[in-house]
C-alpha positions, 0 to 999 in steps of 0.5 A, a space after each residue: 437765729 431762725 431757730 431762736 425766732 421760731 421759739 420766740 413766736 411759739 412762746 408768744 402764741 402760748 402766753 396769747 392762749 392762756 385765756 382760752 385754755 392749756 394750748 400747743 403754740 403753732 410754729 412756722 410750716 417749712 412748706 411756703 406753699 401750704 394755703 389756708 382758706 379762711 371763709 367769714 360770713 360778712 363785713 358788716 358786723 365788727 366781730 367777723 373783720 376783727 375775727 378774720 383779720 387777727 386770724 389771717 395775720 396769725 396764720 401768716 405768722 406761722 408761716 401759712 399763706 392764707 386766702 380770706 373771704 367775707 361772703 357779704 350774708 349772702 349764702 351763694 357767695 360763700 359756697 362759691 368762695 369756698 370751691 374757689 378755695 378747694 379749686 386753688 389748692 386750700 390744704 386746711 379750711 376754717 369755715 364761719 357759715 352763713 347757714 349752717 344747712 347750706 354746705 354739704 355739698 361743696 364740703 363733699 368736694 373738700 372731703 374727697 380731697 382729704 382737705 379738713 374742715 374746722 368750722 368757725 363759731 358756728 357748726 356746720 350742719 348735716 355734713 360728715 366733711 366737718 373734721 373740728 368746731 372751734 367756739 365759745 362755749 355758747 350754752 354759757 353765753 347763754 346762762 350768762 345772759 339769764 343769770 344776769 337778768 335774775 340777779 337784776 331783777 332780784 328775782 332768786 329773791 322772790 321779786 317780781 312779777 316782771 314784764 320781759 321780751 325776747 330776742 334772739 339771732 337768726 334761725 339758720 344759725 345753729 348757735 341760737 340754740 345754745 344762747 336762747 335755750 341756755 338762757 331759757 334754762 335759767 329764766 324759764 322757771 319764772 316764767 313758770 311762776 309768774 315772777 316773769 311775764 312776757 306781755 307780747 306772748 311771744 317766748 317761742 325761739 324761731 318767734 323772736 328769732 331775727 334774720 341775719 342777726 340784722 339790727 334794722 329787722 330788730 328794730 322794726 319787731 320790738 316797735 311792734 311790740 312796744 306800739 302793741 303791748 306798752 304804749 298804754 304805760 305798761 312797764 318794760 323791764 328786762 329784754 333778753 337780747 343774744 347779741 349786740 346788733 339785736 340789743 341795738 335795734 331794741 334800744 333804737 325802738 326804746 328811744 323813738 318810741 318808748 317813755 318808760 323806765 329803761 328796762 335791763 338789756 343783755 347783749 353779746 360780742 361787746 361791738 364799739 357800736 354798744 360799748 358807749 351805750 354800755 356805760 351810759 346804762 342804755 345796755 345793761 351788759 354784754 358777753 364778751 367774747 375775746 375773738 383773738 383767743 378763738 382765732 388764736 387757738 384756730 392757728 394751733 389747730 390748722 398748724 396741728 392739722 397740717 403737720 398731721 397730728 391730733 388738734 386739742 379739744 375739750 369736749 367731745 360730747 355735746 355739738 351733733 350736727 346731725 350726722 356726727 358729734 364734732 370734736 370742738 374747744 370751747 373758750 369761755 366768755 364773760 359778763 362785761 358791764 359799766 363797771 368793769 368795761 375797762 378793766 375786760 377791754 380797755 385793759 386787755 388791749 381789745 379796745 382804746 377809750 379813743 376807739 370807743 368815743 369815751 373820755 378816760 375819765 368819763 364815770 361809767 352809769 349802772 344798769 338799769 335796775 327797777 328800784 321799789 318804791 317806798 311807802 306807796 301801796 302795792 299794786 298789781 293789775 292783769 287786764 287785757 290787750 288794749 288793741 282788743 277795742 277802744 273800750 279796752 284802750 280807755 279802760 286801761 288809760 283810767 287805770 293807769 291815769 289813776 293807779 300812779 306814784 302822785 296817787 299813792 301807788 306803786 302799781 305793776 301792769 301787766 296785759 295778759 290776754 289768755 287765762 293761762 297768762 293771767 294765772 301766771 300774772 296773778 301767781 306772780 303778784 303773790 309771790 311778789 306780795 303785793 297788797 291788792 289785786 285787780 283783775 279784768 278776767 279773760 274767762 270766768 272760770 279757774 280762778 278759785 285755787 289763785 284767789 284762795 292763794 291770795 286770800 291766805 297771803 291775805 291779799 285782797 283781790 278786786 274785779 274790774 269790767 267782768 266777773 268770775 264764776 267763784 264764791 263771793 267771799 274770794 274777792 273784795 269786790 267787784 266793779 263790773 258792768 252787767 253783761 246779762 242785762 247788756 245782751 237783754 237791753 239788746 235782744 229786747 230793742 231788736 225784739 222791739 222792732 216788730 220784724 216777721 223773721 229774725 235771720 241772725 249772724 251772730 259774732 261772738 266775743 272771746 268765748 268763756 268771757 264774762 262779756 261774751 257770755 252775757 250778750 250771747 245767753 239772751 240772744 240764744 235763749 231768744 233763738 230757742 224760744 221764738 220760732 221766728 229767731 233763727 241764729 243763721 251762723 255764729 263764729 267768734 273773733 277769737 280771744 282778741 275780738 278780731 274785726 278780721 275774724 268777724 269780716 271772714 265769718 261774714 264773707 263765708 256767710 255770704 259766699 255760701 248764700 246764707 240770708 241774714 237781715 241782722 247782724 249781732 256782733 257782740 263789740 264795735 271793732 267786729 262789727 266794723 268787719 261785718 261791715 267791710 264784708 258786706 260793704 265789698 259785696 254791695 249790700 246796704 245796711 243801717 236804717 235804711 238798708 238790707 241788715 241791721 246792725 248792732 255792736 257793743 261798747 260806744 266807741 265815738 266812732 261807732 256811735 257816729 256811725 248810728 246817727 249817720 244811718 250806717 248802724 242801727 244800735 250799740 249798747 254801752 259798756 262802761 270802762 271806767 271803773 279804777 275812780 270808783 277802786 281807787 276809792 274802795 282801797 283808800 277806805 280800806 287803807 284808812 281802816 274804814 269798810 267799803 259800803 254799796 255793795 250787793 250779795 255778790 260783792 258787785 257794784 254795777 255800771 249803769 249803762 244804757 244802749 243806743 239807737 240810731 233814730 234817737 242818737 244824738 251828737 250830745 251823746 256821742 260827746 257825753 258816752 263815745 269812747 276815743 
């Protein structure tokens, strides 16, 4: 009778395997004493409960004692969890770790005692005690996720360009490597191309890693990002997540913070948490990995390990931990989305429809898909960091208030703040074929091969706020303030002043901009002509014109005992620095102080702080310039041709600076920005 249940169990293991792979069923050890230590990470993802009790009860079957322990994240609690193992007498280990790195000496312990080590999911790093791996096959968890965000996006199909973030687990977790290079390995082509554009910069594997794979943590980074790079309406439109407790802190910032089309989302583990904002669209998909298939085919290698035979594996190539290629099994995971949700875990027993709050009858909504628009003109518009300045915030809010659906457009925004990521941008817009271009350039050089690109796809491209350095005959037009003659208006009103010497710290905007560029030309030009102009130091904030930046360029002015009556900085935002710096130091500035001030752009702010005495001038720069393309464009569509131009294809703002004996509040009220 004993014989025929052990057959029994064994042909039950065997058909529970069959979705992992051509496996030997474990059959109950005749030695009642054999412990097995089972070491889990934590109970606070479901995952790792499901893993470690399906596993024990399994092992139990087989006629194994077993010791589970969760570690609470914590990697002291494992490593002492684990020589308690050792110390009790544990023939057989199975190890998910906590970081992978931290083991090496509890499993020398292990190894002395000949005791084998399979680790669980996650390889175990830099020990040669690691006798086996049993995974997923994590490199495909990985392309899954790519793939599924390219064929959303339609983007074999040329489509784009797209804004994308990423996110992915914890950086002391060796399976980062596998979900976030394998999906990169798919999606990094586009990025290439332009189709995908990531707004924040941030594409770099340990810059969106999230520690412990910790949802809150999650959360806090994308609410960053959507304050920084999207509340200004940029679009968001696909996030690549690697797990579901990353998914979930971007989809709980999406909801507090974010008022655009909801963008693709991938995930992995198919958690309850997730599984209902599965099928009400909120995720787009998550890998699923069937974790009683891993646990099972775990049992087959510890009752193979504990007989003294050669477990299965399947690859024996490709997981080096740094001191030994690790004999692993991969089971394959799937894509689970609203569609076929029941069908992978409704159906399969994983899940109850009660388990995961769903009505049984409840029609399951699509993924997130941009739709195009029809019959509304295309646009795509490359500008810069809106928190650069309050110009660049207006600037932006004119474009969007402007280039909108009720105004004829469908208009695609993307903030780029380098060249490089404008390039990319624009390449982008070609290949996506829109029908207009709009432009605020980081630099004003390397744009002639892009702009003959779209000139041959016969795309018209428009300059808005600065100019390139190209033949005219590459744009349409060009609605720029004069940067040139904003550095003159300036140089000549401080000129004006009659002072005997001119000590001048000069903080400089991005360097190559048209912008930075024209204000500095006719202050340097000044210095070199003019005995008494003397540029005492010069720094720049750097491609986001950052006031902190300009407050250590001023602070190391002052500690090295640089004197300097005037300072020059070429936006409001930097000048503001300088004057922190000076204000911690004691040093009085404005019209009745030691150091005269001056900035750029008309913030409201600034503009008040000139008829409050603490500023002296602040020379204006326009940032509305979509009224005036909208209207070149809408002639343009009627078949009519744009008139008011001069040889360069420009249309310059008229602009004025103001000083802070003469301002007004009518004129903080009519100009100030903000």
């Amino acid at each position: 009778m004993k014989k025929y249940l052990a057959l029994l169990l064994a042909l039950c293991m065997i058909f529970a395997l069959g979705a992992c792979g051509k496996t030997a069923a474990p059959a109950a050890s005749t030695a009642a004493d054999n412990l097995v230590g089972v070491a889990m990470p934590t109970k606070d993802l479901q995952r790792w409960n499901q893993d470690g009790e399906y596993m024990k009860e399994k092992l139990e079957a087989a006629g194994y004692s077993v010791d589970l322990q969760y570690g609470a994240n914590d990697v002291q609690t494992q490593l002492s969890q684990i020589e308690n193992m050792i110390a009790n007498g544990c023939k057989a280990l199975v190890i998910a770790s906590i970081d992978g790195d931290s083991l090496g000496t509890v499993l020398a312990q292990a190894k002395e005692k000949s005791i084998p080590v399979i680790a669980y999911d996650r390889l175990i790093m830099n020990s040669d005690a690691v006798s086996y791996y049993a995974t997923f096959d994590n490199w495909l968890v990985g392309t899954t996720q790519g793939e599924f965000i390219e064929k959303a996006l339609g983007l074999k199909d040329g489509k784009g360009p797209f804004n994308i973030e990423f996110i992915t687990g914890s950086p002391d977790d060796n399976n980062i490597n596998y979900f976030f290079d394998g999906a990169m390995s798919i999606l990094q082509p586009y990025l290439d191309n332009g189709q995908l554009v990531c707004p924040s910069g941030q594409t770099a594997k340990l810059d969106v890693a999230t520690p412990g794979w910790d949802t809150a943590k999650a959360q806090e980074r994308f609410e960053n990002i959507l304050s920084s790079f999207y509340s200004d309406g940029t679009q968001l439109d696909a996030v690549l997540a690697s797990n579901d407790s990353t998914a979930r802190g971007v989809e709980n910032a999406l909801e507090s913070s974010y008022t655009g089309k909801w963008p693709v989302i991938t995930g992995q583990d198919c958690d309850i948490a997730i599984m209902k904002n599965l099928v009400e669209g909120k995720q787009s998909m998550s890998v699923f990995k069937d974790t009683r298939t891993l646990a099972a085919q775990v049992v087959t290698m510890v009752d193979a390990l504990m007989k003294g035979s050669e477990p299965e594996v399947n690859n024996t190539t490709d997981y080096d931990n740094g001191v030994l290629v690790v004999p692993s099994f991969l089971c394959g995971p799937v894509a689970c989305t609203a569609e076929n949700y029941k069908e992978i875990v409704i159906d399969s027993g994983y899940y109850t429809m009660d388990q995961l709050g769903l009505d049984e009858t409840a029609a399951p909504v699509a993924a997130a898909e941009p739709a195009p628009a029809a019959e509304l003109i295309k646009v795509g518009i490359i500008n810069l960091d809106p928190s650069e300045s309050g110009y660049r915030q207006a600037n932006v809010k004119d474009l969007n208030d402007t280039f909108t659906k009720e105004n004829g457009y469908d208009a695609t925004f993307v903030t780029a703040p380098t060249a490089d990521k404008q390039l990319e941008a624009a390449k982008g817009f070609i290949t996506a074929e829109v029908k207009y271009i709009l432009v605020s350039a980081a630099e004003t050089t390397g744009w002639d091969e892009v702009l003959e690109e779209a000139q041959e796809a016969g795309i018209k491209v428009f300059l808005f706020d600065r100019m390139i350095d190209c033949d005219p005959s590459l744009y349409t037009a060009a609605v720029v303030s004069d940067m040139r003659q904003e550095g003159e208006t300036a140089v000549a009103w401080l000129e004006s002043l009659g002072l005997d010497e001119y000590k001048i710290l000069h903080i400089q905007g991005q360097l190559g901009s048209a912008a930075q560029i024209g204000r500095s030309d006719p202050l340097t030009e000044k210095c070199e002509a003019e005995d008494n102009w003397t540029i005492v130091r010069e720094g720049t904030g750097g491609d986001s014109w950052d006031p902190n930046e300009a407050k250590k360029i001023a602070e190391a002015a002052i500690d090295a005992g640089e004197d300097f009556n005037i300072v020059y900085a070429e936006n409001d935002g930097m000048a503001g620095g300088v004057v922190e710096a000076l204000d911690a130091k004691g040093i009085t500035h404005g019209v009745d102080g030691d150091v005269i001030i001056m900035g750029f752009d008309c913030n409201k702010w600034a503009l008040e702080k000139l008829l409050n005495g603490e500023w002296n001038y602040d020379g204006q720069c326009s940032p509305f310039q979509a009224k005036v393309i909208d209207g070149m464009i809408k002639t343009l569509e009627a078949g009519g041709a744009i008139e008011g131009l001069n040889e360069l294809n420009q249309i310059i703002s008229e602009e004025k600076g103001f000083d802070a004996r003469e301002i007004t509040q009518a004129d903080i009220d009519t100009y100030g920005l903000g």
